[in-house]
C-alpha positions, -999 to 999 in steps of 0.1 A, spaced: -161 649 -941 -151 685 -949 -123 698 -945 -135 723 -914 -155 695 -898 -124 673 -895 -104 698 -880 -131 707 -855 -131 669 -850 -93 667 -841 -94 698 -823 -125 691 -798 -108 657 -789 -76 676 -779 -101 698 -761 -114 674 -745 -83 659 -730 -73 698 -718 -109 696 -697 -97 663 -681 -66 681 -668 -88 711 -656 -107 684 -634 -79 670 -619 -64 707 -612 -32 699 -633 -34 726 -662 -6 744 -669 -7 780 -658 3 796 -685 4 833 -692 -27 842 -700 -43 884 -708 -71 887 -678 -95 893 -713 -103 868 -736 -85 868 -775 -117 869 -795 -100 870 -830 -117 863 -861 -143 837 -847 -185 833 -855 -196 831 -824 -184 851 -796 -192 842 -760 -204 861 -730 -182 887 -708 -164 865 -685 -178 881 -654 -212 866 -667 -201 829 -672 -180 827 -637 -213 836 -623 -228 812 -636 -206 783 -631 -183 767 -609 -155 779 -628 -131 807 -621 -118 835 -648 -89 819 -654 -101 784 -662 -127 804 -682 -98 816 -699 -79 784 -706 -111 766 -715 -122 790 -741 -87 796 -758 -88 760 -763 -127 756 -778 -112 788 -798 -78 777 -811 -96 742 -820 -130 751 -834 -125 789 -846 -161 789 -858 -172 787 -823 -198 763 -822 -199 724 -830 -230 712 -852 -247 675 -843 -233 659 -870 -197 667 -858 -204 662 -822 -213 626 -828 -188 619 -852 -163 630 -821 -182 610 -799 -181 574 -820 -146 578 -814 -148 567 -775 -169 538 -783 -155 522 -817 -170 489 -809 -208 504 -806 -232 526 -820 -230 560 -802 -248 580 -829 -284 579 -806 -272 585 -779 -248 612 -788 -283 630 -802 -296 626 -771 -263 644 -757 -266 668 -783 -297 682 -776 -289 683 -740 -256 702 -746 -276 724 -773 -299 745 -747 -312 772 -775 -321 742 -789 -305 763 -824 -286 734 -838 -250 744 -822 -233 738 -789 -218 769 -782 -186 776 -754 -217 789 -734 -235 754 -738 -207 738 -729 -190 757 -704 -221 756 -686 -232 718 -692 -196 712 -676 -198 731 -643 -231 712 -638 -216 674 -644 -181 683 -630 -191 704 -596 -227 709 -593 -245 698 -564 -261 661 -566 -294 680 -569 -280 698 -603 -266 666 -616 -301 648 -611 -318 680 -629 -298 675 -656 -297 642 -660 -336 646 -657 -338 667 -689 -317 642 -707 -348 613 -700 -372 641 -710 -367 641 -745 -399 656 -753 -397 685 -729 -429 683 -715 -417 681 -679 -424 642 -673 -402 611 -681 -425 582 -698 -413 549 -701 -409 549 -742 -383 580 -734 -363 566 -703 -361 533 -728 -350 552 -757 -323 565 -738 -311 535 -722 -311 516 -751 -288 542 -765 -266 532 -740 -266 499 -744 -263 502 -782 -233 524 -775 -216 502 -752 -214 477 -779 -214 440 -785 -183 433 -761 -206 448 -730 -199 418 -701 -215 400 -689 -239 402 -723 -268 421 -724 -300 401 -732 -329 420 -755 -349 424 -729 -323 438 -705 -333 473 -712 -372 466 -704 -362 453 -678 -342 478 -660 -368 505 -667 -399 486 -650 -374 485 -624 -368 522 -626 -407 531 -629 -416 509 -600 -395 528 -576 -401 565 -592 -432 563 -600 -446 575 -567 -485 578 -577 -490 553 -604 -495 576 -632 -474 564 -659 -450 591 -655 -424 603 -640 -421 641 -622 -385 658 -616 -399 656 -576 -406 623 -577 -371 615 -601 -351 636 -573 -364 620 -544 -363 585 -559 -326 588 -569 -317 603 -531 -338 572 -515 -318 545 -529 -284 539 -533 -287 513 -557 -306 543 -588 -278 565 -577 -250 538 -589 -275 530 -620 -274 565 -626 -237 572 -628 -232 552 -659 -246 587 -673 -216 601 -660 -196 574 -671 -203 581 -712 -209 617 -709 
């Protein structure tokens, strides 16, 4: 690993536990200019009137959030490879390389090979405080890993087969081979609404707000994002 990509590495992970405190409202107001230090960094993010409107965050967690991306990645953005190499270090005992691809992508919505503060910022106001609808869009696009506006079985297993490769050999009670077919033909026979072989955002949406049981299925997403 170079030398840049292992500071990134350190510095996202410290970044990461700063976001945790935002969520819980416990970061330390510090004194902060009401304009963003944008010193001697690649990639420069949008006015902050622009990002508060649009995401659940206010200028001054704007603030705090970007000067710690800043501080910690000064490039400004956070290639795949380094992204996953941050994100095998959450689940040492599997293999969260596919799944954090998956993530990537997500994150990465130029789709230019880079999560940028914008990404980010914006992915996290979504997850954190968006409205269940917004969570289920989202987590819609990550099963649609094609982009062609339908979930197919071969995606939604790919996907949860990440997760289950992620979770790792000391998953309890342990997961049989099968166990991912099996949860998707569960999944399919309740979205599936017309039998197609696909699955709509409509029909994903209204599946997920029927039954209680996909919405607890579904928050493992939330769980390992």
């Amino acid at each position: 690993m170079s030398g840049c990509a292992r500071c990134c590495k350190h510095g996202l992970m410290k970044f990461a536990l700063s976001v945790g405190k935002l969520v819980r409202g416990t970061l330390i107001k510090d004194n902060l200019d009401d304009d963003l230090e944008l010193s001697v960094v690649c990639h420069r993010p949008e006015g902050l009137e622009q990002l508060e409107a649009q995401t659940n965050f206010s200028k001054k967690e704007l603030q705090v959030l970007y000067r710690g991306f800043k501080n910690e990645c000064p490039s400004g953005a956070v290639n795949e490879e380094t992204f996953k190499q941050i994100y095998s270090q959450f689940f040492p005992h599997g293999d969260a390389s596919t799944y954090a691809h998956y993530l990537f992508n997500s994150f990465d919505s130029s789709q230019n090979g880079s999560i940028k503060f914008e990404d980010f910022v914006t992915a996290l106001s979504i997850l954190l405080r968006g409205t269940t609808t917004e969570k289920l869009e989202w987590t819609f696009n990550l099963y649609d890993i094609n982009r062609d506006g339908y979930i197919n079985k071969e995606e939604m297993t790919n996907i949860v087969k990440a997760i289950y490769d992620m979770m790792g050999r000391f998953t309890y009670p342990a997961l049989k081979t099968d166990t991912p077919k099996q949860h998707v033909d569960a999944f399919f026979q309740k979205m599936d609404k017309n039998r197609d072989g696909v699955v709509t955002l409509d029909e994903f949406i209204l599946s997920c707000q029927e039954d209680e049981n996909i919405m607890r299925s579904l928050q493992l997403f939330e769980n390992v994002i």
